[in-house]
DRENTI-557321 format. One record per residue (C-alpha): residue number from 1; x, y, z; residue in one letter. Coordinates in steps of 0.02 Angstrom, whole numbers, always signed. Example, Ala and Ser with C-alpha at 12.3 -4.5 7.8 and 13.67 -1.06 7.14 Angstrom:
<sites>
<num=1; east=+615; north=-225; up=+390; residu=a> .
<num=2; east=+684; north=-53; up=+357; residu=s> .
</sites>
This chain:
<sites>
<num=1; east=+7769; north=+629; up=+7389; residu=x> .
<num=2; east=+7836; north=+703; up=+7234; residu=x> .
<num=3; east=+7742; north=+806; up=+7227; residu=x> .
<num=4; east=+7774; north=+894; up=+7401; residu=x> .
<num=5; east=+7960; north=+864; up=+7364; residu=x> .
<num=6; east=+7932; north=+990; up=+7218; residu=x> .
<num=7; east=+7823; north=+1098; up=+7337; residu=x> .
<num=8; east=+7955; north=+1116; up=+7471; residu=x> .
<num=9; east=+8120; north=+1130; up=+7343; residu=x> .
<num=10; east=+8025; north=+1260; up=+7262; residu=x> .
<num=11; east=+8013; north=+1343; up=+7412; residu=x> .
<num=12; east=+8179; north=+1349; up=+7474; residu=x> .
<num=13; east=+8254; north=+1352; up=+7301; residu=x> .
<num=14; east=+8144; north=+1510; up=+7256; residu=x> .
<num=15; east=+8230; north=+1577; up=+7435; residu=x> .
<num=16; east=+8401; north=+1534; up=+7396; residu=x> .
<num=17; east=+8387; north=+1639; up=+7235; residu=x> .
<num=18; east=+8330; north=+1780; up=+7330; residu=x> .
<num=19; east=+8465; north=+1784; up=+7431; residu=x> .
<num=20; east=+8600; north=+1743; up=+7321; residu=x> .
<num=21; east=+8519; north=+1890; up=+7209; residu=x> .
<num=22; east=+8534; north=+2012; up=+7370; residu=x> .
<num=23; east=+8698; north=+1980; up=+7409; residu=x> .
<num=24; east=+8788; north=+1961; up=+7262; residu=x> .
<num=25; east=+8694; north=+2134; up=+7196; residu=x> .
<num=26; east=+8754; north=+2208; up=+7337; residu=x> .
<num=27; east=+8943; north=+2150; up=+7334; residu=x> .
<num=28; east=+8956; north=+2183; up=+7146; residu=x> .
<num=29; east=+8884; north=+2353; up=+7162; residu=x> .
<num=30; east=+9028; north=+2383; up=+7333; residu=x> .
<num=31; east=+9169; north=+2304; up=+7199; residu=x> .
<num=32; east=+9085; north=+2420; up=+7044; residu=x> .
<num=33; east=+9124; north=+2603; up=+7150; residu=x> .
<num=34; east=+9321; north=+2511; up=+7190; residu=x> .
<num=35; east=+9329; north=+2494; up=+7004; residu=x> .
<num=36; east=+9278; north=+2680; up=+6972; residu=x> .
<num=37; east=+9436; north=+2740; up=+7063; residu=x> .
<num=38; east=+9537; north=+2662; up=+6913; residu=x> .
<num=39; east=+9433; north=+2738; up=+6772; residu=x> .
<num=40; east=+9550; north=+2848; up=+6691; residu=x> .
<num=41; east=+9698; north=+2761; up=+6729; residu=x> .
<num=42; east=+9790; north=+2693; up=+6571; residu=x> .
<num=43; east=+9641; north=+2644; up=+6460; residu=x> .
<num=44; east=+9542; north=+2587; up=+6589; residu=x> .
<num=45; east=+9348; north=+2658; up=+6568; residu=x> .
<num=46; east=+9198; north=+2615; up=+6609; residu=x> .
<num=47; east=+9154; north=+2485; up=+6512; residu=x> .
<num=48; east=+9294; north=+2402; up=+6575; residu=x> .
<num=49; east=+9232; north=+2429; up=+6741; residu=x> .
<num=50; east=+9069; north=+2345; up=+6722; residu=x> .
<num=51; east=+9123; north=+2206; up=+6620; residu=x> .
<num=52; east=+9246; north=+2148; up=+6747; residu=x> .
<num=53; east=+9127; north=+2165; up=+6883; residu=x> .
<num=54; east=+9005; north=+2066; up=+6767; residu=x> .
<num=55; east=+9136; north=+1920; up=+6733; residu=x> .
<num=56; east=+9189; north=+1900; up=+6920; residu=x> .
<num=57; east=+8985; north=+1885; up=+6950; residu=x> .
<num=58; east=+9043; north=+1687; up=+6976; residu=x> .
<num=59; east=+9167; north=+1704; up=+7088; residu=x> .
<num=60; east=+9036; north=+1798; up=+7226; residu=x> .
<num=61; east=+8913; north=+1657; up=+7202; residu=x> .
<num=62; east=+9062; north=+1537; up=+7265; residu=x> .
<num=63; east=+9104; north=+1622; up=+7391; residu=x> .
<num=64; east=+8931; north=+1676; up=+7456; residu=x> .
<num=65; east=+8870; north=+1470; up=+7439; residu=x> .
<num=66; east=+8880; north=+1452; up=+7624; residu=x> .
<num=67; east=+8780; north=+1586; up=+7690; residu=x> .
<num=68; east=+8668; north=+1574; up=+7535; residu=x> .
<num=69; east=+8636; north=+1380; up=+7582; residu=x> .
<num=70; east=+8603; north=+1455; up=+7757; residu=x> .
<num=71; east=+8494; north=+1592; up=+7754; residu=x> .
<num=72; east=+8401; north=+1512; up=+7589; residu=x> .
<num=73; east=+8349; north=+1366; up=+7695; residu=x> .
<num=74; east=+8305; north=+1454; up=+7846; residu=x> .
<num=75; east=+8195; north=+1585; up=+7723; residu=x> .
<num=76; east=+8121; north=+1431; up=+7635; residu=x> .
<num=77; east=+8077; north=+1325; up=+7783; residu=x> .
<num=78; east=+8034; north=+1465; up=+7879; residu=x> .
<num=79; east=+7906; north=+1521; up=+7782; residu=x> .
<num=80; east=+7818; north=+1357; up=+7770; residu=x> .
<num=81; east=+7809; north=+1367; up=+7941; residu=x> .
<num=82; east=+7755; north=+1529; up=+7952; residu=x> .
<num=83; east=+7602; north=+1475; up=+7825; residu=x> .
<num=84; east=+7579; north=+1317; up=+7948; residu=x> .
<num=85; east=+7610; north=+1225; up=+7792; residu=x> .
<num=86; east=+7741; north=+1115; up=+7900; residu=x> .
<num=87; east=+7611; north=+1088; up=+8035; residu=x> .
<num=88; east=+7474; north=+1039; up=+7891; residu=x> .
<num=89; east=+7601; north=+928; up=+7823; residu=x> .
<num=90; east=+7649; north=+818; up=+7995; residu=x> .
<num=91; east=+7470; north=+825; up=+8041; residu=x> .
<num=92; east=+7456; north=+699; up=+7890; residu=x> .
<num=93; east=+7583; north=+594; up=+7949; residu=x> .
<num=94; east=+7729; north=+636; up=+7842; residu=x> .
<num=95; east=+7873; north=+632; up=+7956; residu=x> .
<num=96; east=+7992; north=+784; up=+8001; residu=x> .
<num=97; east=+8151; north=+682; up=+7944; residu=x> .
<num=98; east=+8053; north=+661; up=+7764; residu=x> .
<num=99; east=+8037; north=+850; up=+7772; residu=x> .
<num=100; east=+8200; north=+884; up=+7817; residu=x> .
<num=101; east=+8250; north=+757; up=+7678; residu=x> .
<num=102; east=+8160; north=+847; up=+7519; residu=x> .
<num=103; east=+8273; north=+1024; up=+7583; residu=x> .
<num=104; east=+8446; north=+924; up=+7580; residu=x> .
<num=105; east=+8398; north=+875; up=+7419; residu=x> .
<num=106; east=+8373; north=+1044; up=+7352; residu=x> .
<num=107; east=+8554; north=+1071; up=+7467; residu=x> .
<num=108; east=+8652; north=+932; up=+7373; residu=x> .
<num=109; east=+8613; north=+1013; up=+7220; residu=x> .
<num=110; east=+8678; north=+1194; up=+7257; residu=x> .
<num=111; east=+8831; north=+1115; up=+7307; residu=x> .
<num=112; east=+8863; north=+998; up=+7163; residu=x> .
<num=113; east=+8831; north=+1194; up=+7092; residu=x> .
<num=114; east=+8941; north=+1266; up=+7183; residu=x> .
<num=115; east=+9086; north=+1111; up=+7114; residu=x> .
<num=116; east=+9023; north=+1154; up=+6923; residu=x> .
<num=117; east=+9063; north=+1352; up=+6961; residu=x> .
<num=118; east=+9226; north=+1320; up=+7036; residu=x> .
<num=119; east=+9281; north=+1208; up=+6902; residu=x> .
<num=120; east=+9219; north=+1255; up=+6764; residu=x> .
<num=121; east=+9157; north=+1420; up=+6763; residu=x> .
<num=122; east=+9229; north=+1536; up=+6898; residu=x> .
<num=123; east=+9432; north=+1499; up=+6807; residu=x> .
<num=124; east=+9413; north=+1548; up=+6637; residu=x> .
<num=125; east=+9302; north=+1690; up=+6664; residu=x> .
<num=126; east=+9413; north=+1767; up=+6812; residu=x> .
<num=127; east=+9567; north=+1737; up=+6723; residu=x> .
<num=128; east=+9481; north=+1849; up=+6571; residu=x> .
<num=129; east=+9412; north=+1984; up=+6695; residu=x> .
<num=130; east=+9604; north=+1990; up=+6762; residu=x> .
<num=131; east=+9696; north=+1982; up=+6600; residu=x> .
<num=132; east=+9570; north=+2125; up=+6517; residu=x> .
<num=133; east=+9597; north=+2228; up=+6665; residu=x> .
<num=134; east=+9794; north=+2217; up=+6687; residu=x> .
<num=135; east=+9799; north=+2262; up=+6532; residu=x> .
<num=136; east=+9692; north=+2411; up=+6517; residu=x> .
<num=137; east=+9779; north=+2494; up=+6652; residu=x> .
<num=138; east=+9943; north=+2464; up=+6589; residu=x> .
<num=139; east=+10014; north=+2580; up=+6477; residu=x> .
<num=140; east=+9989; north=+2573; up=+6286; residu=x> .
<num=141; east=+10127; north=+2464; up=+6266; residu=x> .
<num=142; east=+10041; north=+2321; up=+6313; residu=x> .
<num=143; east=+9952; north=+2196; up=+6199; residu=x> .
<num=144; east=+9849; north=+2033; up=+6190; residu=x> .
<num=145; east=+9844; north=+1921; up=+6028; residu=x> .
<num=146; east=+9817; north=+1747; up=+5973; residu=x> .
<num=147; east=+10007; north=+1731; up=+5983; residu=x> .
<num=148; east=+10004; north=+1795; up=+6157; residu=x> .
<num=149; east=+10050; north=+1954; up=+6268; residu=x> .
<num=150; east=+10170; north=+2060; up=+6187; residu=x> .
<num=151; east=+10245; north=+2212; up=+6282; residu=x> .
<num=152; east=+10378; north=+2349; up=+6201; residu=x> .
<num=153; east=+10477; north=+2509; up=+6252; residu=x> .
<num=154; east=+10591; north=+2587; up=+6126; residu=x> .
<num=155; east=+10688; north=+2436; up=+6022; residu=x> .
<num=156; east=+10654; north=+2329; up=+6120; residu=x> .
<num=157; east=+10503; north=+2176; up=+6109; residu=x> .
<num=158; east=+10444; north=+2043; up=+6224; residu=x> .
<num=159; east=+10302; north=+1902; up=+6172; residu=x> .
<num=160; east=+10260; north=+1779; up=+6302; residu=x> .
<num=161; east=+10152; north=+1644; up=+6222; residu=x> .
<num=162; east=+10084; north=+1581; up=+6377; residu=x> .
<num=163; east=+10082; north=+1559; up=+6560; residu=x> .
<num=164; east=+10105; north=+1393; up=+6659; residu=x> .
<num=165; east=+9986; north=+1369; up=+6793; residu=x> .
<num=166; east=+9927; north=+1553; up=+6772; residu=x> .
<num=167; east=+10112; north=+1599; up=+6823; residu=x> .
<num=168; east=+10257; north=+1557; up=+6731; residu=x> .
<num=169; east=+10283; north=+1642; up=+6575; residu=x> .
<num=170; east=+10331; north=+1514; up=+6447; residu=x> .
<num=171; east=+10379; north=+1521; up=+6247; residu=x> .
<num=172; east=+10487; north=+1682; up=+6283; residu=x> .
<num=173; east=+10535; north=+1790; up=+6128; residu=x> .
<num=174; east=+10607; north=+1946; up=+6157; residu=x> .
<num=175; east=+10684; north=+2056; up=+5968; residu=x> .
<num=176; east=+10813; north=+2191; up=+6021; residu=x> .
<num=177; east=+10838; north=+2304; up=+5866; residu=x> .
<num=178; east=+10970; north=+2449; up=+5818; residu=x> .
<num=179; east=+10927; north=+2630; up=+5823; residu=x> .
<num=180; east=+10897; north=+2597; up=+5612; residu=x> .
<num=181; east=+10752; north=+2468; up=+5653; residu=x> .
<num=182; east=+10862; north=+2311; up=+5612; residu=x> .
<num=183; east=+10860; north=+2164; up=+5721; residu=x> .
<num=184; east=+11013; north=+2141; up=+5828; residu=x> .
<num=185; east=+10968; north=+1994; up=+5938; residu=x> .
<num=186; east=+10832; north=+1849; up=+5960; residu=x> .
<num=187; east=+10827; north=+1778; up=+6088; residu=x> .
<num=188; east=+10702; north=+1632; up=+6125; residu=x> .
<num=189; east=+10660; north=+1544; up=+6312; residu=x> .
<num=190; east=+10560; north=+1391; up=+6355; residu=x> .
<num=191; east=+10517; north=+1470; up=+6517; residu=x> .
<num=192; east=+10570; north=+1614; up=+6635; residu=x> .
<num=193; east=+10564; north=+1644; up=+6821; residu=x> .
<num=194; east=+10496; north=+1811; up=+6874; residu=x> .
<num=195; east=+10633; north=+1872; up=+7029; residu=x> .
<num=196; east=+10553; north=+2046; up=+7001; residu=x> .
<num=197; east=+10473; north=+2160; up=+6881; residu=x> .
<num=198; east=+10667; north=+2217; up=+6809; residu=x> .
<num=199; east=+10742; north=+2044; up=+6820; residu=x> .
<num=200; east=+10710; north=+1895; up=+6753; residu=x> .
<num=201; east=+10791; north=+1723; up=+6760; residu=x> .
<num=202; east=+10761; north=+1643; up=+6562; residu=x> .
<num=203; east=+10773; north=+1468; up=+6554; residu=x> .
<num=204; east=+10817; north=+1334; up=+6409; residu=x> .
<num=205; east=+10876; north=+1504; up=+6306; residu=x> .
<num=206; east=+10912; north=+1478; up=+6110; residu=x> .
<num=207; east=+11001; north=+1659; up=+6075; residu=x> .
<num=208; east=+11058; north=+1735; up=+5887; residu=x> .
<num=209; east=+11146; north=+1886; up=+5885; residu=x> .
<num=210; east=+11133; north=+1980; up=+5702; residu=x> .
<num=211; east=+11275; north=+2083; up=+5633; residu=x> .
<num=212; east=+11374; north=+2128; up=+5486; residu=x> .
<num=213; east=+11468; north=+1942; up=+5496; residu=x> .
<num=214; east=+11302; north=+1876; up=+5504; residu=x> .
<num=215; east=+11220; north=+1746; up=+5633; residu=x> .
<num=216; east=+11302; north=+1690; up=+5764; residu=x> .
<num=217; east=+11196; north=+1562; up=+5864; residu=x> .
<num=218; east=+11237; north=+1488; up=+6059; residu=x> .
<num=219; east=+11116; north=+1394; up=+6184; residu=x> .
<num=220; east=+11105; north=+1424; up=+6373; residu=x> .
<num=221; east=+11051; north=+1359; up=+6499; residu=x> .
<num=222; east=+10996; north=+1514; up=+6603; residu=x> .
<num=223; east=+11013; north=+1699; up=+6538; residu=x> .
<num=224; east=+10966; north=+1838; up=+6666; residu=x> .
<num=225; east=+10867; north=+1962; up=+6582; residu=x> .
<num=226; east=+10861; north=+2165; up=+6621; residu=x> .
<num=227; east=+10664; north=+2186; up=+6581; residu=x> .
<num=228; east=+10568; north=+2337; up=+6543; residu=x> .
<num=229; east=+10397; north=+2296; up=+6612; residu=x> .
<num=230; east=+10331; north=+2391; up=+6743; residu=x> .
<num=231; east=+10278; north=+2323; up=+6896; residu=x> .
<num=232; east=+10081; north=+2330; up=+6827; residu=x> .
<num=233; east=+10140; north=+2238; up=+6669; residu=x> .
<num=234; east=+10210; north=+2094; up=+6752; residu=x> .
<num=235; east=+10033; north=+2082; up=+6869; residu=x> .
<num=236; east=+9955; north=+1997; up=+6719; residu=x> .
<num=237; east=+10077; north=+1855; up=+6762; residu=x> .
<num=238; east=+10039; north=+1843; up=+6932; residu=x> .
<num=239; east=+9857; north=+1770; up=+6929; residu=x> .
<num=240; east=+9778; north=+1750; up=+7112; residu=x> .
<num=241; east=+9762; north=+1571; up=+7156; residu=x> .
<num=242; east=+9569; north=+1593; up=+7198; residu=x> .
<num=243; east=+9555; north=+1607; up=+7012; residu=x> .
<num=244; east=+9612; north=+1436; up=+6954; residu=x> .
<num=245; east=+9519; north=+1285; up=+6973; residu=x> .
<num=246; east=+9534; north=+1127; up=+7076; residu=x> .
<num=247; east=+9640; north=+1033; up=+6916; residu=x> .
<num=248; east=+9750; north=+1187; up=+6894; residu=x> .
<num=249; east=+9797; north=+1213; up=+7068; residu=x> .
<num=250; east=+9828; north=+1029; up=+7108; residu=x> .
<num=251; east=+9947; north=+1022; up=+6950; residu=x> .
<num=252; east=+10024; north=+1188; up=+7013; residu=x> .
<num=253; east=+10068; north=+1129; up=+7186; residu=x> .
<num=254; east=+10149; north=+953; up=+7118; residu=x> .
<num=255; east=+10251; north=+1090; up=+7031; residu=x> .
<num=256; east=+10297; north=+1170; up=+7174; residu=x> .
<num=257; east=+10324; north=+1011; up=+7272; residu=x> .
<num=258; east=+10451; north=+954; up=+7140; residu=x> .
<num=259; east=+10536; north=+1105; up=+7130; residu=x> .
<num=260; east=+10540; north=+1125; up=+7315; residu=x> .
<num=261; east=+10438; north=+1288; up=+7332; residu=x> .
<num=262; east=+10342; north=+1366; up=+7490; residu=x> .
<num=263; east=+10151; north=+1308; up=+7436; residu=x> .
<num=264; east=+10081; north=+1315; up=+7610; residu=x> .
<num=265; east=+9992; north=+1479; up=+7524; residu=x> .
<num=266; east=+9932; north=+1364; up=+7381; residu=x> .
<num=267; east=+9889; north=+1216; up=+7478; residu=x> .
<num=268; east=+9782; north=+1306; up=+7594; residu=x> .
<num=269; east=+9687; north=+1384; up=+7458; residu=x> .
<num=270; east=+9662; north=+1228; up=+7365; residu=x> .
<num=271; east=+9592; north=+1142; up=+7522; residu=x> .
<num=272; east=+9477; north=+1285; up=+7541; residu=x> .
<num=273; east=+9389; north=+1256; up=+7362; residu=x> .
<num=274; east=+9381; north=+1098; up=+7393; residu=x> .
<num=275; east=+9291; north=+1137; up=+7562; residu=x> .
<num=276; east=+9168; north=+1259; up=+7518; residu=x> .
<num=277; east=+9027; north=+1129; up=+7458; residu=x> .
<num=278; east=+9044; north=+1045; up=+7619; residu=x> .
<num=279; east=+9034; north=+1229; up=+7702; residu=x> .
<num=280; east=+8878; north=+1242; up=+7604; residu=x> .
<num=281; east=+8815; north=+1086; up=+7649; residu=x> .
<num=282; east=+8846; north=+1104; up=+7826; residu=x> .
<num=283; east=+8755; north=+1253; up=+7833; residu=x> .
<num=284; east=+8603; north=+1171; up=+7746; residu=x> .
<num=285; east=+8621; north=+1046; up=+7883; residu=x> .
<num=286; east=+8634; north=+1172; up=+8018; residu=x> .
<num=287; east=+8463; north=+1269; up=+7966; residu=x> .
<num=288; east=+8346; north=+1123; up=+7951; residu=x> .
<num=289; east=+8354; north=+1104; up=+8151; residu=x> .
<num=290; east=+8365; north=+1274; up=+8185; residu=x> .
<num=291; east=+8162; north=+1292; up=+8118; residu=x> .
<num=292; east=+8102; north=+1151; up=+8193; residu=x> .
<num=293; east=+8161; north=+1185; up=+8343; residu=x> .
<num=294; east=+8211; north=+1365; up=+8451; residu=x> .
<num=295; east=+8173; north=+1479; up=+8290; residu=x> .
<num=296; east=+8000; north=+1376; up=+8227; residu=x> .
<num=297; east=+7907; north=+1514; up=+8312; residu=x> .
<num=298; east=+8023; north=+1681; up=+8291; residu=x> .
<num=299; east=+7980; north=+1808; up=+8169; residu=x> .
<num=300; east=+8083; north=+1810; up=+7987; residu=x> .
<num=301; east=+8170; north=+1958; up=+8059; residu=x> .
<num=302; east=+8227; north=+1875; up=+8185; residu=x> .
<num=303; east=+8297; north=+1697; up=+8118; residu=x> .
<num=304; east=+8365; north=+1796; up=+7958; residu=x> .
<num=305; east=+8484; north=+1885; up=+8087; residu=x> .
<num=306; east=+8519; north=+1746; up=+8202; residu=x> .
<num=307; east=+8567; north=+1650; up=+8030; residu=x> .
<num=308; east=+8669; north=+1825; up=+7937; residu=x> .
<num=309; east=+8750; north=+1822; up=+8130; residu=x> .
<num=310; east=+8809; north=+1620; up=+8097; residu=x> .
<num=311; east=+8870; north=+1640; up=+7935; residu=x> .
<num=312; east=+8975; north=+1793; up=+7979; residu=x> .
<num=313; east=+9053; north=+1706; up=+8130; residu=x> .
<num=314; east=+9098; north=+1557; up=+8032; residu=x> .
<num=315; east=+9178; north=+1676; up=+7890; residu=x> .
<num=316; east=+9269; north=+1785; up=+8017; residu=x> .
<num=317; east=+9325; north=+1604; up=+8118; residu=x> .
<num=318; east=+9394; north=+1527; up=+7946; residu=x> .
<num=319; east=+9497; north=+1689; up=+7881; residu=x> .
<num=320; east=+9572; north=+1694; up=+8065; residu=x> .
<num=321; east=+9614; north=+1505; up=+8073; residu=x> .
<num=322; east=+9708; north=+1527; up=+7887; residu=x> .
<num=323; east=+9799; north=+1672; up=+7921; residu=x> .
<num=324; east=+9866; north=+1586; up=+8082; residu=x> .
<num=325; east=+9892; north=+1435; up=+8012; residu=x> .
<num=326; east=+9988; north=+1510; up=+7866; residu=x> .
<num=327; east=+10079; north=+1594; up=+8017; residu=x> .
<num=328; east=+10131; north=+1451; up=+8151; residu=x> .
<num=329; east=+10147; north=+1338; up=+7978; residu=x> .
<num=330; east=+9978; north=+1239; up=+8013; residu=x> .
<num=331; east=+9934; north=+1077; up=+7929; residu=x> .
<num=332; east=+9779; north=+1172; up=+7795; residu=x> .
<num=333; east=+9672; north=+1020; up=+7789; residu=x> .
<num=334; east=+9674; north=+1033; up=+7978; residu=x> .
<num=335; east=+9643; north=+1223; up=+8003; residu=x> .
<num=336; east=+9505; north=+1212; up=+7834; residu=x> .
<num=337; east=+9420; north=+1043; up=+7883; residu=x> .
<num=338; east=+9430; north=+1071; up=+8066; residu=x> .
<num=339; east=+9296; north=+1222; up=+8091; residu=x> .
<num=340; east=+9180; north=+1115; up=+7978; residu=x> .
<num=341; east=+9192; north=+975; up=+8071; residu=x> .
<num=342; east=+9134; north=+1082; up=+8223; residu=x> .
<num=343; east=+8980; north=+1141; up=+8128; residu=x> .
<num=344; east=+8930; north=+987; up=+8085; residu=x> .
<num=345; east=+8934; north=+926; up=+8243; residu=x> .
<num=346; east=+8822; north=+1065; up=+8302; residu=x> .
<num=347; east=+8703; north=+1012; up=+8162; residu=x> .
<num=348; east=+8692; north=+834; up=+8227; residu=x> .
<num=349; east=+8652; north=+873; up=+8398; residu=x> .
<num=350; east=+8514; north=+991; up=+8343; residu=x> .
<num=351; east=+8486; north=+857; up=+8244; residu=x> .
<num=352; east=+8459; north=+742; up=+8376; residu=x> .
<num=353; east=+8377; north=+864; up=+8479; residu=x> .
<num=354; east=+8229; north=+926; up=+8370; residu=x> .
<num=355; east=+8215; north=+816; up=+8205; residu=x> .
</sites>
């Protein structure tokens, strides 16, 4: 039995590779031309272009799990049956559940892949891709060291050593010198609130201000600050939510929880990650029945549409249950759980039906 367990995953495996290939070739290559409208812009060029579209690869092969898990196990299968490789094989007695077990296998592991990309892969990479680009399209101005980003305009300096949760700018220095290059005042914040790209709310503020008497010194507790960034700069502090993983967005939204912040946004996208391995799943579920039963005799054509055609109604059927639930103020693990629920059940009475 091993070794048509290895016959069959290598099968369906070989087909899921082929597809994810496909697709994410041709979404990259859709998100490559986008990125050739900005060439030009700031210091954006094309190798800037390709090497974010390179870095985000991760991200597509997330979010293309569920119809990859689909279409690769209707492919695989399918073309066993095509062979009459699954008729030869139930002809010797080995049952169709036993079958259908050795392609959930192969299943199970593309979504404890799919868990590995979001956590571990997918963030750091994405957050890179973002970071590099924001800050080849801003202007000159704009710089990323070891210390952190560093943005000026005239006399004036800001270094933000770091973002909280991808968002909050934290270890603040910004140097205001004189018109003869001599520093005036330093002022230092644990952490600043962003209420738009010109104003910022500094928090936990140790100030000096430099003059002829010499240093006078005062702490505050809040310090509204006039900024210079533009409204590009400050987009490197504004990291999409897709981008961080489960850990980071679960410590995010506690943060927003005890700060009493709107995280409906955050929540639903954090149920959503945590969903998509089940989508996959699902959809391995979903295919197994569909070849042994109405499509065992269709063409490849034909059950690779009928499968493209599921997928797309599922995706379209989960961005309009979001949005409306982000609308009417939805419970997310209702509106993200509850369309999965539906396919599943779909898969167990084809299930029942044909296996």
């Amino acid at each position: 039995m091993k070794i048509l367990d290895r016959y069959i995953a290598n099968s369906v495996m070989t087909s899921y590779g082929l597809v994810l290939a496909l697709f994410v070739t041709i979404f990259s290559f859709f998100i490559f031309v986008e990125e050739l409208d900005q060439v030009g812009t700031g210091r954006y060029t094309l190798f800037h272009a390709i090497t974010h579209v390179l870095l985000t690869i991760p991200g597509r092969i997330i979010d293309l799990a569920p119809i990859t898990a689909l279409l690769g196990s209707i492919i695989g299968l399918g073309t066993l049956a095509n062979h009459r490789e699954l008729i030869a094989m139930q002809t010797v007695g080995i049952s169709t559940p036993r079958i259908a077990w050795s392609v959930l296998r192969v299943g199970i592991l593309f979504m404890l892949m799919v868990v590995v990309f979001e956590e571990y892969i997918h963030p750091p990479l994405a957050h890179y891709a973002h970071n590099q680009r924001t800050l080849a399209l801003a202007e000159s101005q704009t710089l990323l060291s070891e210390d952190g980003f560093w943005f000026h305009e005239a006399s004036r300096f800001i270094k933000v050593g770091g973002l909280r949760y991808g968002k909050i700018p934290e270890d603040i220095d910004v140097y205001q010198f004189d018109e003869h290059g001599e520093l005036q005042v330093f002022t230092h914040a644990r952490t600043a609130e962003i209420v738009n790209p010109k104003q910022w709310i500094l928090r936990d503020v140790e100030q000096k201000a430099i003059d002829h008497r010499g240093v006078t010194s005062q702490h505050l507790e809040e310090l509204t600050w006039d900024s210079f960034l533009s409204a590009q700069q400050v987009g490197i502090f504004s990291t999409p939510p897709e981008m961080f993983s489960l850990t980071q967005l679960y410590a995010y939204l506690e943060y927003l929880h005890e700060t009493g912040a709107n995280s409906n946004r955050l929540e639903l996208v954090f149920w959503q990650k945590i969903a998509m391995p089940f989508i996959a799943g699902a959809m391995v579920l979903l295919a197994i029945p569909f070849v042994f039963g109405p499509l065992r005799s269709a063409t490849a054509g034909k059950r690779i549409l009928i499968g493209a055609g599921i997928a797309i109604a599922f995706y379209f059927l989960n961005q309009i249950l979001g949005h409306a639930g982000l609308l009417f103020g939805l419970n997310p693990l209702l509106i993200t759980f509850g369309p999965i629920g539906i396919l599943i059940g779909i898969a167990i009475w084809l299930w029942k039906q044909h296996i």
